[in-house]
HTML snippet that shows the backbone in 3Dmol.js (N, CA, C, O; Angstrom):
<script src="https://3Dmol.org/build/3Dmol-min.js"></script>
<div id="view" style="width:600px;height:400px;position:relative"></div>
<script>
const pdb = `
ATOM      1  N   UNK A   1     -68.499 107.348  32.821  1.00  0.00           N
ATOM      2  CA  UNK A   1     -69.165 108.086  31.756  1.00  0.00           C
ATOM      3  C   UNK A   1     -70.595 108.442  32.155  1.00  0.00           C
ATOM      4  O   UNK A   1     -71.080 109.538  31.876  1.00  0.00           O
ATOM      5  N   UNK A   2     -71.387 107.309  32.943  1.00  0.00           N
ATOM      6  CA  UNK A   2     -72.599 107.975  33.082  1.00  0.00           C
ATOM      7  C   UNK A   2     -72.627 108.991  34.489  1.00  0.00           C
ATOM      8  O   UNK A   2     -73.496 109.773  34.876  1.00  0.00           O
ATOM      9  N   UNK A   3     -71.529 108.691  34.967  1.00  0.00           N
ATOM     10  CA  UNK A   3     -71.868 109.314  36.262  1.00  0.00           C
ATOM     11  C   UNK A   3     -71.602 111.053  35.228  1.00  0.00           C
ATOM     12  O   UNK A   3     -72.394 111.983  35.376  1.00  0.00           O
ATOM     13  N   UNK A   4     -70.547 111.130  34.401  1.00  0.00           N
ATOM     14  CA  UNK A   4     -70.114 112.500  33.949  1.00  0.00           C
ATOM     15  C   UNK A   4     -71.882 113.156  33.189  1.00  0.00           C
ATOM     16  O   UNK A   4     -72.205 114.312  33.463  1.00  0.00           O
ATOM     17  N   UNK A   5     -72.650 112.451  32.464  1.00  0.00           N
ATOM     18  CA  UNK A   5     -73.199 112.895  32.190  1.00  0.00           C
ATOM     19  C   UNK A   5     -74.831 113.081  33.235  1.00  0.00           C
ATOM     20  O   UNK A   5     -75.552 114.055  33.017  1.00  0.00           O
ATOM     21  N   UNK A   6     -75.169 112.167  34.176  1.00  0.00           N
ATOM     22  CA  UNK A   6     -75.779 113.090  34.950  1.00  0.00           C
ATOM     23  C   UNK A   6     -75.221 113.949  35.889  1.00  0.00           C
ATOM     24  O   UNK A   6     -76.058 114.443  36.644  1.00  0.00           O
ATOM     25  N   UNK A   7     -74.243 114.231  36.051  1.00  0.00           N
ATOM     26  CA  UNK A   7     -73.493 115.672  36.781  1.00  0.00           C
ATOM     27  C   UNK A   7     -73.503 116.397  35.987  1.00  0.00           C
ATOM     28  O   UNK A   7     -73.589 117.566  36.365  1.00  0.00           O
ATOM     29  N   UNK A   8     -73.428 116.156  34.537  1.00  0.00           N
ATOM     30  CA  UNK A   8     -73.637 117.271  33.761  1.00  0.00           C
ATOM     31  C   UNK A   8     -75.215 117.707  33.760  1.00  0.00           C
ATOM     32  O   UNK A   8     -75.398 118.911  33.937  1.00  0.00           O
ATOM     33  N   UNK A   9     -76.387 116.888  33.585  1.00  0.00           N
ATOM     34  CA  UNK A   9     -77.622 117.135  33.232  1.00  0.00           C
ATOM     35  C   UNK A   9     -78.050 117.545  34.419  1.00  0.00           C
ATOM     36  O   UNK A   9     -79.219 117.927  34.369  1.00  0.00           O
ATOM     37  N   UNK A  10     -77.576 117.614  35.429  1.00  0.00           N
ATOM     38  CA  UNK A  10     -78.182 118.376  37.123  1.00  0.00           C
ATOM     39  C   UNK A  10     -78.397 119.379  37.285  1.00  0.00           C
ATOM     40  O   UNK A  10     -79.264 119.861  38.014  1.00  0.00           O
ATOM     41  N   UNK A  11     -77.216 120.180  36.257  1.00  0.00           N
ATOM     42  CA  UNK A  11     -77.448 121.516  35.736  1.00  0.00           C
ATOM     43  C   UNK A  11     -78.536 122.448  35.324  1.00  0.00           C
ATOM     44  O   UNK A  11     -78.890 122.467  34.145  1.00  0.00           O
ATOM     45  N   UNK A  12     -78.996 123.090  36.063  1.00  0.00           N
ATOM     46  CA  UNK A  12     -80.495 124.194  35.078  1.00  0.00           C
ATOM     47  C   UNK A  12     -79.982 124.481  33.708  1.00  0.00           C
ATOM     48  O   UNK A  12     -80.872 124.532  32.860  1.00  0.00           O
ATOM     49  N   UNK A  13     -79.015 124.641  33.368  1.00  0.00           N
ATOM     50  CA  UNK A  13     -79.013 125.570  31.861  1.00  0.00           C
ATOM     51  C   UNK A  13     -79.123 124.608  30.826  1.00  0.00           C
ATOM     52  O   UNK A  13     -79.637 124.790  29.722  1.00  0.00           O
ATOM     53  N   UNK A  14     -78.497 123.361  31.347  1.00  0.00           N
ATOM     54  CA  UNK A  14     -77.825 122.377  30.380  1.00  0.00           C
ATOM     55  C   UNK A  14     -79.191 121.195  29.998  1.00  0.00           C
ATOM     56  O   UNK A  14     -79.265 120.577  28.936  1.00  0.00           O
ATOM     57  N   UNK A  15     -79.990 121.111  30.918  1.00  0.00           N
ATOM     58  CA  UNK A  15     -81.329 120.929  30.873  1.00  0.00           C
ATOM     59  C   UNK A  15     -82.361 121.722  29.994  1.00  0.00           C
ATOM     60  O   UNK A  15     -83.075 121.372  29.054  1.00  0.00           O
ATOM     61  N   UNK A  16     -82.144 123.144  30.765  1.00  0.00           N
ATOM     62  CA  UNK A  16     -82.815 123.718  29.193  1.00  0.00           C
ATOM     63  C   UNK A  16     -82.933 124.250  28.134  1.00  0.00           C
ATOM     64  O   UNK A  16     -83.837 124.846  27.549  1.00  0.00           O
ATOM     65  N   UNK A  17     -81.093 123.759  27.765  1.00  0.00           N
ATOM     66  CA  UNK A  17     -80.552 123.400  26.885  1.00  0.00           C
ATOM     67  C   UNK A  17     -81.183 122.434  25.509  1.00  0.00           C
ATOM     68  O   UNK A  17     -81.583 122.668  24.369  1.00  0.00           O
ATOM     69  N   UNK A  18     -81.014 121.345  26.309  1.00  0.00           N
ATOM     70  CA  UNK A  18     -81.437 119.985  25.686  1.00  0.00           C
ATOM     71  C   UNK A  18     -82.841 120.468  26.277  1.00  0.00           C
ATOM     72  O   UNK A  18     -82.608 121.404  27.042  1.00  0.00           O
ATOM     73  N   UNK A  19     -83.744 120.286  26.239  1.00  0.00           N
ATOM     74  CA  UNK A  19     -84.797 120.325  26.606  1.00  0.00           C
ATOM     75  C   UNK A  19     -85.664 121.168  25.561  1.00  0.00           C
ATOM     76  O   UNK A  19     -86.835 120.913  25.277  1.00  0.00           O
ATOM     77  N   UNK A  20     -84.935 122.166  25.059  1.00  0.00           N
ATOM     78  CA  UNK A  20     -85.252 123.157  23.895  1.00  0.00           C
ATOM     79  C   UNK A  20     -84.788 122.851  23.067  1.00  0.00           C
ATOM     80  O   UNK A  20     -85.384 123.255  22.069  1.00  0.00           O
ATOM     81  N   UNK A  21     -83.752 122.158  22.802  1.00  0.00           N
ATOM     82  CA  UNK A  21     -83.369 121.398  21.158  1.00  0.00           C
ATOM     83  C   UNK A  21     -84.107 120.757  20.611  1.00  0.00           C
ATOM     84  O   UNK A  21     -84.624 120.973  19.515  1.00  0.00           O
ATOM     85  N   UNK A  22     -84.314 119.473  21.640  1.00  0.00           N
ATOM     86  CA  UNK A  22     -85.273 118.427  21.665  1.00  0.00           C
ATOM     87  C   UNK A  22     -86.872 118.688  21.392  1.00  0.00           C
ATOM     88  O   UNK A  22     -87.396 117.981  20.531  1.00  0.00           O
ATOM     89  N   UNK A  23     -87.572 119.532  21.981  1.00  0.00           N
ATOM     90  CA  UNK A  23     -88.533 120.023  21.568  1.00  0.00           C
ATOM     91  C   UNK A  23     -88.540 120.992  20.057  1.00  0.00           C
ATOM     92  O   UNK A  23     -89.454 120.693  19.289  1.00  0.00           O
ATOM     93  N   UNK A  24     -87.911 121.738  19.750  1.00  0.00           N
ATOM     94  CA  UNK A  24     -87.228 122.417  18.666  1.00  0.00           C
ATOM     95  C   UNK A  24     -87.389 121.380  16.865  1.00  0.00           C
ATOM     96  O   UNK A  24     -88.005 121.654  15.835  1.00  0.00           O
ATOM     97  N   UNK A  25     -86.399 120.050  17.295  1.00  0.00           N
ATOM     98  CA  UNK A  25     -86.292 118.934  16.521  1.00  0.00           C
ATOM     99  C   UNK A  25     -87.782 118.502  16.384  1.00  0.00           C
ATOM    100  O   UNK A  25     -88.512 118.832  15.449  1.00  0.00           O
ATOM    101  N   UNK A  26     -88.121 117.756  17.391  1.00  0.00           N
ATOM    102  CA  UNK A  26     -89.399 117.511  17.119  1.00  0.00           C
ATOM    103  C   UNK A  26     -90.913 118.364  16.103  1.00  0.00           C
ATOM    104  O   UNK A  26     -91.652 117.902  15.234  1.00  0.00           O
ATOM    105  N   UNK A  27     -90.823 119.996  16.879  1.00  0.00           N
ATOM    106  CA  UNK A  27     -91.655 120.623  15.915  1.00  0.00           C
ATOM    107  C   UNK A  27     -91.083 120.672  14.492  1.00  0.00           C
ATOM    108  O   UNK A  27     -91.864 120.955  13.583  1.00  0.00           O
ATOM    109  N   UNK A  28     -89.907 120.446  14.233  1.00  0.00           N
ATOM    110  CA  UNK A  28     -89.390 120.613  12.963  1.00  0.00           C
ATOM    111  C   UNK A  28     -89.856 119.324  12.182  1.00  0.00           C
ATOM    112  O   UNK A  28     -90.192 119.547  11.019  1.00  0.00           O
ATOM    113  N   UNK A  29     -89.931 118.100  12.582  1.00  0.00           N
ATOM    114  CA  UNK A  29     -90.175 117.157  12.500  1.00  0.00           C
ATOM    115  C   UNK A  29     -91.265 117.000  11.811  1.00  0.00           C
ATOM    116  O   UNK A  29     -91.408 116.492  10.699  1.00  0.00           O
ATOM    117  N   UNK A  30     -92.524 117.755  12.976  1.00  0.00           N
ATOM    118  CA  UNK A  30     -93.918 117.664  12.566  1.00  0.00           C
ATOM    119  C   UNK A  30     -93.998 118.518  11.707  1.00  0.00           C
ATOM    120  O   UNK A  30     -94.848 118.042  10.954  1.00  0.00           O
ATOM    121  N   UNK A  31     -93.698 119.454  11.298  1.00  0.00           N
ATOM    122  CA  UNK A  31     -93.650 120.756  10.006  1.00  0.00           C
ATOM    123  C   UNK A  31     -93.341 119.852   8.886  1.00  0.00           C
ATOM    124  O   UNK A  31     -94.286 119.645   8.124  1.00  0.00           O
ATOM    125  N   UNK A  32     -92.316 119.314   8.638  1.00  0.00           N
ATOM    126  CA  UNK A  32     -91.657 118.438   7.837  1.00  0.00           C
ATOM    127  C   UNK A  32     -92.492 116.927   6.900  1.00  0.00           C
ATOM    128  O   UNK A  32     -92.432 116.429   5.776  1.00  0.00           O
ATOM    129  N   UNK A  33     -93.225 116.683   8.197  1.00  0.00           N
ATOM    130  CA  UNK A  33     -93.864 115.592   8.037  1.00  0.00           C
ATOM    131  C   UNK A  33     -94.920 115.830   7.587  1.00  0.00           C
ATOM    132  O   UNK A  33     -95.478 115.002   6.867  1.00  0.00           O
ATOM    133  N   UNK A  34     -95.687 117.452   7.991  1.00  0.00           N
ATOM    134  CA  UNK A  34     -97.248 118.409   7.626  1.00  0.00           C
ATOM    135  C   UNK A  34     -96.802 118.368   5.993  1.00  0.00           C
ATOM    136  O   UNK A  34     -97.382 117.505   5.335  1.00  0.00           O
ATOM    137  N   UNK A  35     -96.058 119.018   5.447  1.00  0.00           N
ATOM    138  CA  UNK A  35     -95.764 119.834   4.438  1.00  0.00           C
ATOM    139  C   UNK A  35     -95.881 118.630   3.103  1.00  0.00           C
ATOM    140  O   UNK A  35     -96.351 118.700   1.968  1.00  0.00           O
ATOM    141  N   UNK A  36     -95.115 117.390   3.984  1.00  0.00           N
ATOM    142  CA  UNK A  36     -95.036 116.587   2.365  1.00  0.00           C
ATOM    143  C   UNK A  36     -96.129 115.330   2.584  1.00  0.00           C
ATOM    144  O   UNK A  36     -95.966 114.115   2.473  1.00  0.00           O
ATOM    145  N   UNK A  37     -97.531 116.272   3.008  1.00  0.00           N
ATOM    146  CA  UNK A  37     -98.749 115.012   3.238  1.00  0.00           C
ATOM    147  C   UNK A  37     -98.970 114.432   2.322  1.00  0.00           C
ATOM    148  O   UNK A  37     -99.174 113.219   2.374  1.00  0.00           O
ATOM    149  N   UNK A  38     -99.002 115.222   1.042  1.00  0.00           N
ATOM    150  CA  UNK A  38     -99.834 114.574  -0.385  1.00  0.00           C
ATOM    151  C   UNK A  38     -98.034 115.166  -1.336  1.00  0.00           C
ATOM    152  O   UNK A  38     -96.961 115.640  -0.963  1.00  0.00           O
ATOM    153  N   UNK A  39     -98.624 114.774  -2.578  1.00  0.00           N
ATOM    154  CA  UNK A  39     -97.821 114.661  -3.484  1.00  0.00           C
ATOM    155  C   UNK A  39     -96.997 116.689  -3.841  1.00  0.00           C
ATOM    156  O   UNK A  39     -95.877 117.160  -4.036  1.00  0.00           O
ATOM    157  N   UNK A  40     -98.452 117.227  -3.735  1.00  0.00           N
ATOM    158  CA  UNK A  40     -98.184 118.635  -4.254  1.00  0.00           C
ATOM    159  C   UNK A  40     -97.733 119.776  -2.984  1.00  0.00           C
ATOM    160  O   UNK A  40     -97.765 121.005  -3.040  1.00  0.00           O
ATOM    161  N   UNK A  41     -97.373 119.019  -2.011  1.00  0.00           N
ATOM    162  CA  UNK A  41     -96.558 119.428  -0.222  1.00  0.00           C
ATOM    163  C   UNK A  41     -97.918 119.612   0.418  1.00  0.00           C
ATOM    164  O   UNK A  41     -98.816 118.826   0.118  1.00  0.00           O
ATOM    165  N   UNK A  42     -98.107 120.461   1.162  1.00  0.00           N
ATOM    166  CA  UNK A  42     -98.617 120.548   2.421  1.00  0.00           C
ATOM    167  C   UNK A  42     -99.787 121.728   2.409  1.00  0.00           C
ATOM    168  O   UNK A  42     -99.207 122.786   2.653  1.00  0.00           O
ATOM    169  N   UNK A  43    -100.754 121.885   2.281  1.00  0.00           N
ATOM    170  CA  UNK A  43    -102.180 122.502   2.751  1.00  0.00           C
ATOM    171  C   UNK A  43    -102.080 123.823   4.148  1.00  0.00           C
ATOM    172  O   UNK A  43    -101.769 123.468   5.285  1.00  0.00           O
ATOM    173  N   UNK A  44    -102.302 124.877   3.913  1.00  0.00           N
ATOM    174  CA  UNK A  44    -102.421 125.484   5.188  1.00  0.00           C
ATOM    175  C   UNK A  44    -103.695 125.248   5.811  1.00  0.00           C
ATOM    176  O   UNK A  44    -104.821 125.530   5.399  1.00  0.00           O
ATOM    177  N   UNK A  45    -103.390 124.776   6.697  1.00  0.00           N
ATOM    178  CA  UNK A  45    -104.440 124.025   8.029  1.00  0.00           C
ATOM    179  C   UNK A  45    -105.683 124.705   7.771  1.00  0.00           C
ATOM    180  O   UNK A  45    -106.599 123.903   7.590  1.00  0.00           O
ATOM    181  N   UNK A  46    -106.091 126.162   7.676  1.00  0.00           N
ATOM    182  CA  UNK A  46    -107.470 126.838   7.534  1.00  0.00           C
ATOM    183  C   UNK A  46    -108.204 126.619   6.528  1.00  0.00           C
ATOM    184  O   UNK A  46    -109.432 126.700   6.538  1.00  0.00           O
ATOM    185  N   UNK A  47    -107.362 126.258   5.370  1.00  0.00           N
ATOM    186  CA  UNK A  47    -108.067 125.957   4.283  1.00  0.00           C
ATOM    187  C   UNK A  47    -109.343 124.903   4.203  1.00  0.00           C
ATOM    188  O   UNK A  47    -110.233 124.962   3.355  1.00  0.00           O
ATOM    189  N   UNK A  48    -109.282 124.300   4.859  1.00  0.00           N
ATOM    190  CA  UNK A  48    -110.119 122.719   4.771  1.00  0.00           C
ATOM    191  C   UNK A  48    -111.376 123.215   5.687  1.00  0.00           C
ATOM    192  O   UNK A  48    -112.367 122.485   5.715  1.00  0.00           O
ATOM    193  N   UNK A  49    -111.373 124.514   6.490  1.00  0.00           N
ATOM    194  CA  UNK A  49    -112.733 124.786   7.194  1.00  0.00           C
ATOM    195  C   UNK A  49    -113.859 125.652   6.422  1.00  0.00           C
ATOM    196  O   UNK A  49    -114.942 125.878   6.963  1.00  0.00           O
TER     197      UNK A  49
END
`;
const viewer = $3Dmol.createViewer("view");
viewer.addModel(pdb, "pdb");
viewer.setStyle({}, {cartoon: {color: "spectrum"}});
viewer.zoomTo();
viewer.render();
</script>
């Protein structure tokens, strides 16, 4: 099994594949996590300057 999946990940596409999901998830993450800071959601960032 692991040998199948680094023969699979050796691959260019399949790398930046996952590589762009993974990053993808994450910004979604931080959006997610921005939005419900306080009670009434999330502030657009310029506001506070």
């Amino acid at each position: 099994m692991k040998e199948k999946i680094s023969k699979l990940w050796s691959k260019n596409w399949v790398q930046f594949t996952g590589r762009t999901l993974f990053y993808f998830l994450v910004l979604m993450l931080l959006i997610y996590l921005y939005h419900y800071r306080n009670i009434q959601g999330g502030t657009f960032i310029y506001n506070e300057f």
